[in-house]
C-alpha positions, -999 to 999 in steps of 0.1 A, spaced: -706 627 205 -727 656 213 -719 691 187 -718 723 211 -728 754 193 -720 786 195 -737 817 181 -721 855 176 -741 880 188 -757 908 168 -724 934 174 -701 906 161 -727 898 137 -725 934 123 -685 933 123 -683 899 106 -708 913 77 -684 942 74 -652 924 73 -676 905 39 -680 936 24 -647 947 30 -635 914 15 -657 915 -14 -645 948 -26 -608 935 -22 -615 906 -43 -623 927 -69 -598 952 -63 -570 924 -67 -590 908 -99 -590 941 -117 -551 943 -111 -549 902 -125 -564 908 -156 -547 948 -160 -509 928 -155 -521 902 -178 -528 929 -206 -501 945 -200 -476 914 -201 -493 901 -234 -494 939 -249 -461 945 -247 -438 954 -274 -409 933 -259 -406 898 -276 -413 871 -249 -399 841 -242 -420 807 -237 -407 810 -201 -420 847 -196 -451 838 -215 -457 807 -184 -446 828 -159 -474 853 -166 -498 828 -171 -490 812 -137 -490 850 -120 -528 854 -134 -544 819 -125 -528 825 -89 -543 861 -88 -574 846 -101 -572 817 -76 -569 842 -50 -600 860 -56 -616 830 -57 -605 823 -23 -614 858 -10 -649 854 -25 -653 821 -5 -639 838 21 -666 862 26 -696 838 18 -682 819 44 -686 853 67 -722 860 54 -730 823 63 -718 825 96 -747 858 105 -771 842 86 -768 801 107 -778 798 143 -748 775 162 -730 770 130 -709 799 134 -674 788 144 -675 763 123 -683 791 90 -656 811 108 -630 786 103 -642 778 70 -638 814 62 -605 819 77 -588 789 56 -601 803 25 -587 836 37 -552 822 43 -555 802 6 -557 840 -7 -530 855 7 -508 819 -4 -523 827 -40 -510 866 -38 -478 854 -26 -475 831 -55 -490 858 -79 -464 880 -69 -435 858 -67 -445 848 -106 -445 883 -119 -413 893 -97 -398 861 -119 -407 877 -155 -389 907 -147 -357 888 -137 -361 864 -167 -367 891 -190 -331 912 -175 
């Protein structure tokens, strides 16, 4: 079976490159927020449970999992200006990893919601 190709031009070139950056500086954004809540949870003066102290592990290594996915993300962006008639296929690459890191805020979230109602 024959592979059609398509290639962005330079205008969605420059956009998708943008949208890297973009995503590169919310990657860190969100991991400097993972490791702040994990210093915080472990800092305070409050005596933790074993279920707290899980909880807040599971928060981190879903915030860290969704950097990881962002990161990915935007390589996957990069890739696609930098290929010729790979593009869609980067695209789609880039666009799961992007969905994988809003499932890993979700869960990072939903985790350090729980501590506060386990904690109460």
């Amino acid at each position: 079976m024959d592979q059609q190709h398509f290639e962005f031009d330079h205008k969605q070139n420059a956009e998708l490159e943008e949208l890297s950056g973009k995503s590169r500086i919310a990657a860190i954004a969100i991991g400097l927020l993972v490791v702040l809540d994990v210093i915080f949870q472990f800092s305070s003066t409050e005596a933790s449970s074993w279920l707290t102290s899980l909880l807040a592990i599971a928060s981190f290594l879903a915030g860290a999992y969704s950097c990881y996915a962002l990161i990915c993300s935007s390589q996957r962006l990069s890739k696609a200006t930098q290929t010729n008639g790979q593009d869609l296929r980067h695209l789609f690459s880039s666009l799961q990893y992007f969905e994988n890191c809003f499932i890993g805020l979700a869960l990072a979230i939903f985790f350090h919601l729980s501590i506060h109602f386990v904690s109460n």
